[in-house]
C-alpha positions as CSV (number, residue, x, y, z in Angstrom):
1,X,181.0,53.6,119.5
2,X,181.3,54.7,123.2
3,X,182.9,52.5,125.7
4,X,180.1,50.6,127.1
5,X,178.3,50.1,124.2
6,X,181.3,48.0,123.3
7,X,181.7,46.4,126.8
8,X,178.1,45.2,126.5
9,X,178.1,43.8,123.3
10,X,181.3,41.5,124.3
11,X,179.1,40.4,127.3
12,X,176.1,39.4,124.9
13,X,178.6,37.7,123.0
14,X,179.9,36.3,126.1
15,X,176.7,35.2,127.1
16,X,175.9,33.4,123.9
17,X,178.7,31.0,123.5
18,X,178.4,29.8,127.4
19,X,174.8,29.1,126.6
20,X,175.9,27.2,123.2
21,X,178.4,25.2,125.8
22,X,176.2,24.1,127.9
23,X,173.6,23.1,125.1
24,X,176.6,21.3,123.4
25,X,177.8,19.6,127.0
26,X,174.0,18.5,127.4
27,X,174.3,17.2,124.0
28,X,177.3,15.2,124.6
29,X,176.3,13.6,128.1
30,X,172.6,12.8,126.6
31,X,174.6,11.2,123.4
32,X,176.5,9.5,126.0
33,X,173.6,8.0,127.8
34,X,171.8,7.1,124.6
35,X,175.0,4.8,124.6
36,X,175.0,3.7,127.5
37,X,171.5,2.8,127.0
38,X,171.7,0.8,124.1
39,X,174.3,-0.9,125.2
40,X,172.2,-2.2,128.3
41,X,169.7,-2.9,126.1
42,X,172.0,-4.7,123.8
43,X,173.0,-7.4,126.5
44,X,169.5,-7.8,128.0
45,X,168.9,-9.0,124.1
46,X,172.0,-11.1,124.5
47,X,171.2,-12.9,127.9
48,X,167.6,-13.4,126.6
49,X,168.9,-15.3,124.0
50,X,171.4,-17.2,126.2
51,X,169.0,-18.2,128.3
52,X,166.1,-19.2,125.4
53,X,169.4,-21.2,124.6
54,X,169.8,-22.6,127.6
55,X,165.9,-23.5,128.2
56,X,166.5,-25.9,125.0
57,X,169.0,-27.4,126.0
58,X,168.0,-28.0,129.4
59,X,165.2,-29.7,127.8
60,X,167.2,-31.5,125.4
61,X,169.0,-33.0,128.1
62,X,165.9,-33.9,130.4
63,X,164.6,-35.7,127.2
64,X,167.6,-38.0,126.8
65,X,167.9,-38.7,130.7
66,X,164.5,-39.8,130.1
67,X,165.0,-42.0,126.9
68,X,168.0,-42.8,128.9
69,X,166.0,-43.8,131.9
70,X,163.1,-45.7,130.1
71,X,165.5,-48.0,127.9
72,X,167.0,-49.1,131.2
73,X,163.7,-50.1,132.5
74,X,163.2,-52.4,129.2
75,X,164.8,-56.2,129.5
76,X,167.6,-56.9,127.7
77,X,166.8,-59.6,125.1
78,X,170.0,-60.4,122.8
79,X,169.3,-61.5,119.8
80,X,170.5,-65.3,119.3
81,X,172.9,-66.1,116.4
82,X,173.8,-69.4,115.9
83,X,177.1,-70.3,114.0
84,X,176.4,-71.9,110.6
85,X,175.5,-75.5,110.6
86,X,178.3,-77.0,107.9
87,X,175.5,-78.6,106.1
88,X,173.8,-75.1,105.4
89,X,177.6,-73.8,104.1
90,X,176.9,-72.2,100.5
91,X,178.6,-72.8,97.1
92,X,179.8,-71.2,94.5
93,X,181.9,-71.2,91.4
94,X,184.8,-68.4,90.8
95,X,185.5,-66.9,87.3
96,X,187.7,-64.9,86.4
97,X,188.9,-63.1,82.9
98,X,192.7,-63.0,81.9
99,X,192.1,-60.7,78.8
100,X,193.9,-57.8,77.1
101,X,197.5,-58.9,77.8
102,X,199.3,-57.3,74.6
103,X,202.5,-59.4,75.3
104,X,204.5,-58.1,73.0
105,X,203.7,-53.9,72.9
106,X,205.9,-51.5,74.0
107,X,205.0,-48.9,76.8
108,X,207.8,-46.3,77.7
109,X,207.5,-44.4,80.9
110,X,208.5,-41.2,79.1
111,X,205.7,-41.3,76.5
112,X,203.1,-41.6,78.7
113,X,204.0,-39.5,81.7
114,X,205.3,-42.0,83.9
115,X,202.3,-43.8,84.4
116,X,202.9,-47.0,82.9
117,X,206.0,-49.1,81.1
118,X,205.8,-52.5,79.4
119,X,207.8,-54.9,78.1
120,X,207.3,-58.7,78.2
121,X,209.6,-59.3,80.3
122,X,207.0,-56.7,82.6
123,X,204.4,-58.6,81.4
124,X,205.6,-62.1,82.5
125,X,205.6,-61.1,86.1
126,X,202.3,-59.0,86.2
127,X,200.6,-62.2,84.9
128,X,202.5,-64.4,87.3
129,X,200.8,-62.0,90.1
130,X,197.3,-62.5,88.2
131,X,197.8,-67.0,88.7
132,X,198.7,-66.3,92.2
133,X,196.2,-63.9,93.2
134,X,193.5,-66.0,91.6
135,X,194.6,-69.2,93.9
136,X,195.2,-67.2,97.0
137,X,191.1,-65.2,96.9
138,X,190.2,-68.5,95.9
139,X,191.7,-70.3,99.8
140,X,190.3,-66.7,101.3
141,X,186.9,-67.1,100.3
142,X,186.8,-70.9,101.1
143,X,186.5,-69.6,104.5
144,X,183.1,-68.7,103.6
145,X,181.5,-71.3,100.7
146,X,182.6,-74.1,99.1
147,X,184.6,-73.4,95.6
148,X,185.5,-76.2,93.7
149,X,185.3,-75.4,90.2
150,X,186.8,-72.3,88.7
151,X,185.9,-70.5,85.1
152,X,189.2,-69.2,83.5
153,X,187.6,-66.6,80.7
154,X,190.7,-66.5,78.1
155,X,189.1,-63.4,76.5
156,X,191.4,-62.4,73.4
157,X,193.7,-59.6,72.9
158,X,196.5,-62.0,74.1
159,X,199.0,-60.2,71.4
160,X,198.6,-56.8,70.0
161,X,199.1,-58.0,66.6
162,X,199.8,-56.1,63.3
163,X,196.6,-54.5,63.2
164,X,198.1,-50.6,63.5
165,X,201.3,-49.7,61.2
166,X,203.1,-48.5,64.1
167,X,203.0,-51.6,65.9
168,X,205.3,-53.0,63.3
169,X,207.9,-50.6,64.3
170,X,207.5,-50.4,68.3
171,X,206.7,-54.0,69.0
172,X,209.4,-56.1,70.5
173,X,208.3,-59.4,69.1
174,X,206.8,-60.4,65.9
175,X,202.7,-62.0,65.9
176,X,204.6,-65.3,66.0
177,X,207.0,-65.3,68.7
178,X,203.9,-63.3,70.6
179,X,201.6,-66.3,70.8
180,X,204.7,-68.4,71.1
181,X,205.3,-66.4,74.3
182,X,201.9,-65.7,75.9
183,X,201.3,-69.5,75.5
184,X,204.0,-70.7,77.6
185,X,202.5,-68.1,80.5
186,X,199.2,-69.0,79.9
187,X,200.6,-72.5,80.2
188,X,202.5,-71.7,83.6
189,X,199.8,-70.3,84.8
190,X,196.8,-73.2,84.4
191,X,199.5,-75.8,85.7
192,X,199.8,-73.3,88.6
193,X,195.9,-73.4,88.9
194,X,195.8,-77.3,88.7
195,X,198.5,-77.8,91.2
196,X,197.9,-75.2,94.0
197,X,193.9,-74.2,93.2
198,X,192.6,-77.2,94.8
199,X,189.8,-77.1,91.9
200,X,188.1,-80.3,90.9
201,X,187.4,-78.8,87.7
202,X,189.1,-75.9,85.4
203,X,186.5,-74.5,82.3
204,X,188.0,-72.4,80.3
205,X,185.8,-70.6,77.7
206,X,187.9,-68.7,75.2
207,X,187.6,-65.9,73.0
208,X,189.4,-64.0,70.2
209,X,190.1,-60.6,70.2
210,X,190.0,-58.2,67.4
211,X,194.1,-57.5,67.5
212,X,195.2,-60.9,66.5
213,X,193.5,-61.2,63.2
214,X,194.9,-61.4,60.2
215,X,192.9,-59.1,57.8
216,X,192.8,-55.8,57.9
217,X,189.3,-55.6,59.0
218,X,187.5,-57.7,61.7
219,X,185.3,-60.5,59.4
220,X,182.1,-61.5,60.7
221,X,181.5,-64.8,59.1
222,X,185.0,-65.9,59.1
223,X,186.3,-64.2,62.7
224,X,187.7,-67.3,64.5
225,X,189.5,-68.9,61.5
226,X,191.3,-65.4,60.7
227,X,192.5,-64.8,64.0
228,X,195.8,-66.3,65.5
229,X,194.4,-67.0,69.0
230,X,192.0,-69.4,67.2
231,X,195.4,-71.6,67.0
232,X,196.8,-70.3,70.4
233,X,193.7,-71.6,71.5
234,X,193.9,-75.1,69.7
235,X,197.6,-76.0,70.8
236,X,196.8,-74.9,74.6
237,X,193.7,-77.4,74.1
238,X,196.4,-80.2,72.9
239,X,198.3,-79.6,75.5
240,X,196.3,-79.9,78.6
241,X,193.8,-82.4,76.9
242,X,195.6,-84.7,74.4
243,X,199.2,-84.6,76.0
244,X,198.9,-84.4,79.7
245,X,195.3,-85.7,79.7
246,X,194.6,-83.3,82.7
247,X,190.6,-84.7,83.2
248,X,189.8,-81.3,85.0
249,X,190.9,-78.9,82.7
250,X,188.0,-78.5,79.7
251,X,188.7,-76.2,76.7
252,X,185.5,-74.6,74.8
253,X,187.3,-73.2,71.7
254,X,185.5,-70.2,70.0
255,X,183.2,-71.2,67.3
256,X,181.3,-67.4,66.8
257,X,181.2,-64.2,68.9
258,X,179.8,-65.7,71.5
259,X,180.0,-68.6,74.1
260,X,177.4,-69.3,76.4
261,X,177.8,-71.6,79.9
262,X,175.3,-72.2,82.2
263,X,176.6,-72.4,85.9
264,X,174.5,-74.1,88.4
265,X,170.8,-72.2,86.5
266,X,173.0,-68.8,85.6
267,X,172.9,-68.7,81.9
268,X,177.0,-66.9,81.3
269,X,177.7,-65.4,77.9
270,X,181.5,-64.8,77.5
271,X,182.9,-62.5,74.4
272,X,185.8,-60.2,73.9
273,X,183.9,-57.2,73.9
274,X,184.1,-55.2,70.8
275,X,180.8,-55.7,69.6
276,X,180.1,-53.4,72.4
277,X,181.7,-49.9,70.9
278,X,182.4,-46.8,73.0
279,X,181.6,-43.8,70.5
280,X,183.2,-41.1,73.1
281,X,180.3,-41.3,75.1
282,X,179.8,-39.5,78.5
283,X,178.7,-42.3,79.9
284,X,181.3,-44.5,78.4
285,X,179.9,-48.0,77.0
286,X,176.9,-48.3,78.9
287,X,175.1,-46.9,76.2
288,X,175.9,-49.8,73.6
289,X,176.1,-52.3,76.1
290,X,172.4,-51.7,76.9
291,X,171.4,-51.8,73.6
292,X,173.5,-54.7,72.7
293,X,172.3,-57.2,75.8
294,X,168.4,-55.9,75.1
295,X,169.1,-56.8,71.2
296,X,171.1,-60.5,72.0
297,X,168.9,-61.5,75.5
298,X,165.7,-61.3,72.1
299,X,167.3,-64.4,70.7
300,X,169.7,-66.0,73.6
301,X,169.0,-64.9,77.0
302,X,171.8,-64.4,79.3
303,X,171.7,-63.4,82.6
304,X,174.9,-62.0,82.8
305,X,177.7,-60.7,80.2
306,X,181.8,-61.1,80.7
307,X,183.8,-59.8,78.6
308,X,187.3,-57.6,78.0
309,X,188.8,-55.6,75.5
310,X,188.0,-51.7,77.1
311,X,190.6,-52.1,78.9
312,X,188.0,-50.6,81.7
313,X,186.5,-52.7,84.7
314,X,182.6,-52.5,85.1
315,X,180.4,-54.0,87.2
316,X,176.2,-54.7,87.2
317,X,173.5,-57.1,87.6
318,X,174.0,-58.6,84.2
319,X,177.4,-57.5,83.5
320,X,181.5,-58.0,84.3
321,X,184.1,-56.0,82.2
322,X,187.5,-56.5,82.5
323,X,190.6,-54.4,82.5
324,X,194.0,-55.2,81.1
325,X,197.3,-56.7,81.8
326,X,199.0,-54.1,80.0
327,X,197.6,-50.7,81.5
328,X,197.7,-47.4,79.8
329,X,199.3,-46.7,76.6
330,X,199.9,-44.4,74.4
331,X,196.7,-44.9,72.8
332,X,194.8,-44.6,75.5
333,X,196.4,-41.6,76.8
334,X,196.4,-39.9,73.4
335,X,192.5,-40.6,72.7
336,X,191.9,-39.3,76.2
337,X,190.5,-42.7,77.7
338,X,190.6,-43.1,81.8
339,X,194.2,-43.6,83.4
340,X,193.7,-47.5,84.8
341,X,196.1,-49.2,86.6
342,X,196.8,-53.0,85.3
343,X,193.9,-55.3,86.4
344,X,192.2,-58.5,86.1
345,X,188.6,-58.9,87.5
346,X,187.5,-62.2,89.9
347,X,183.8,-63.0,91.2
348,X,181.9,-65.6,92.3
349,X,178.5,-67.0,91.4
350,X,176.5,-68.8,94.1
351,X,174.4,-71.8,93.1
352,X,171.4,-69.9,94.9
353,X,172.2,-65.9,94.2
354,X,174.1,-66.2,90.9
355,X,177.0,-63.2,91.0
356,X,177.1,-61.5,94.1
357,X,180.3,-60.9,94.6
358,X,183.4,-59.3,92.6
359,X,187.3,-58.0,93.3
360,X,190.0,-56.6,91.7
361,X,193.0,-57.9,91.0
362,X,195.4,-55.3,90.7
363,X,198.5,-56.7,89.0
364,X,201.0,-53.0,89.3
């Protein structure tokens, strides 16, 4: 190949890649203004939507300057509230449940996680708390109605009994000494009622609970006369009523399951509470307590149910459940029942609304 056929075939070449660089520089500067384009376009979006932003809330503004402006232009007229006349000051009756107390069981820290412990000794000032605590909501709510009498439930479970072999071993006192020992407490505490409570009278309904019995299942028939707080029950009575003739304390000693009292035109039905059972239920007793008030309200009506022994506070319309003086165990822990910390539960009943108010009294 000659000379210049060479030379002119590196010039075509020549010429070919300066016209791809020039198609490729186009490329890039019309890639470049596509960007550039975009972007513009990008915040014209943005300050469109700013400024559809800022058109609401311009008007959202101008709307409240104007709500602002027209409730300015309307005359103040404060409502009048007079302060109660003392004539129109309410009443009511307080009742409260000292239930579940287990005196004598034994509740190590260890065993249950270090939730709880229990001893009497424990015991003795958690239920010295209770007495106080009941006198001193009592003077609170004064502030508010007139209390003068006061319903002490005694709801059963006072001792924790025999009624499981291993409470034979773990116990620290026998079923005797028990009651001998939750009686002088409950006696401490109703002379602590009568002396500081300013009550004109003390009613105290009582039940027994199924852990102080004395056979080896609950009896139906025979449950009061089979069950040591039947007797705890008589010798408080003697005490107060026959011995220190105290004319406003009033025992009402167990006779069935069931005690009923009408306050002011409240019909009160007071048991221990385990008629009502708990099967493991999601929704805990309510079940069988439904059933159970539809099936008792057919033969005597109540309007509203206290009672103990699930060691778990509840409250409705128609029903109070108490919790316990002892807390959780190693029952309830093992059986997977609800961590509760030691309570007792206090209400009132008005003479016009019947219960309408409720507290807890925790006792930890």
């Amino acid at each position: 190949m000659s000379s210049k056929k060479v030379k002119g075939l590196f010039d075509s070449v020549e010429k070919e890649e300066k016209k791809k660089g020039v198609i490729l520089k186009q490329e890039r500067e019309q890639h470049h203004l596509d960007r550039k384009l975009q972007q513009v376009a990008d915040e014209k979006g943005q300050l469109a939507s700013k400024y559809k932003e800022s058109l609401k809330e311009l008007t959202r503004v101008e709307g409240l300057l104007e709500f602002k402006e027209a409730l300015h232009d309307q005359e103040v007229k404060p409502l009048i509230i007079r302060p109660t006349e003392k004539k129109e000051i309410s009443e009511s009756t307080a009742v409260t449940i000292f239930s579940d107390v287990h005196v004598e069981e034994r509740v190590l820290p260890e065993s249950v996680n270090g939730l709880n412990e229990y001893t009497p000794a424990i015991c003795k000032v958690r239920s010295e708390k209770y007495f106080r605590t009941v006198v001193s909501l009592t003077n609170i709510l004064r502030h508010g109605t007139k209390i003068e009498n006061l319903v002490l439930h005694l709801g059963g479970d006072n001792i924790s009994g025999y009624i499981h072999e291993e409470l034979e071993e773990t116990n620290y006192l026998s079923p005797i000494k028990a009651t001998a020992y939750i009686r002088d407490i409950i006696v401490g505490g109703i002379d602590y009622l009568i002396k500081a409570g300013g009550f004109k009278q003390i009613l105290i309904p009582c039940s027994v609970g199924n852990h102080g019995r004395l056979t080896k299942k609950t009896r139906h028939s025979s449950r009061v006369e089979n069950n040591l707080e039947w007797y705890l029950y008589q010798e408080l009575q003697h005490i107060f009523e026959d011995e220190r003739k105290e004319k406003i304390v009033k025992f009402i000693l167990p006779k069935g399951y069931h005690t009923l009292i009408t306050i002011y035109d409240w019909i009160n039905r007071f048991h221990h509470g385990d008629a009502i059972k708990y099967y493991g239920a999601i929704g805990g007793i309510a079940t069988s307590l439904n059933k159970k008030l539809m099936n008792w309200n057919q033969g005597s009506t109540a309007d509203i149910d206290w009672f103990g022994h699930h060691h778990q506070e509840g409250y409705s319309r128609v029903h109070v459940s108490n919790g316990s003086v002892i807390g959780t165990t190693n029952y309830s822990l093992d059986n997977g029942f609800p961590f509760t910390d030691p309570t007792q539960v206090y209400a009132l009943i008005s003479k016009h609304y019947g219960k309408n108010l409720h507290w807890s009294i925790n006792l930890k």
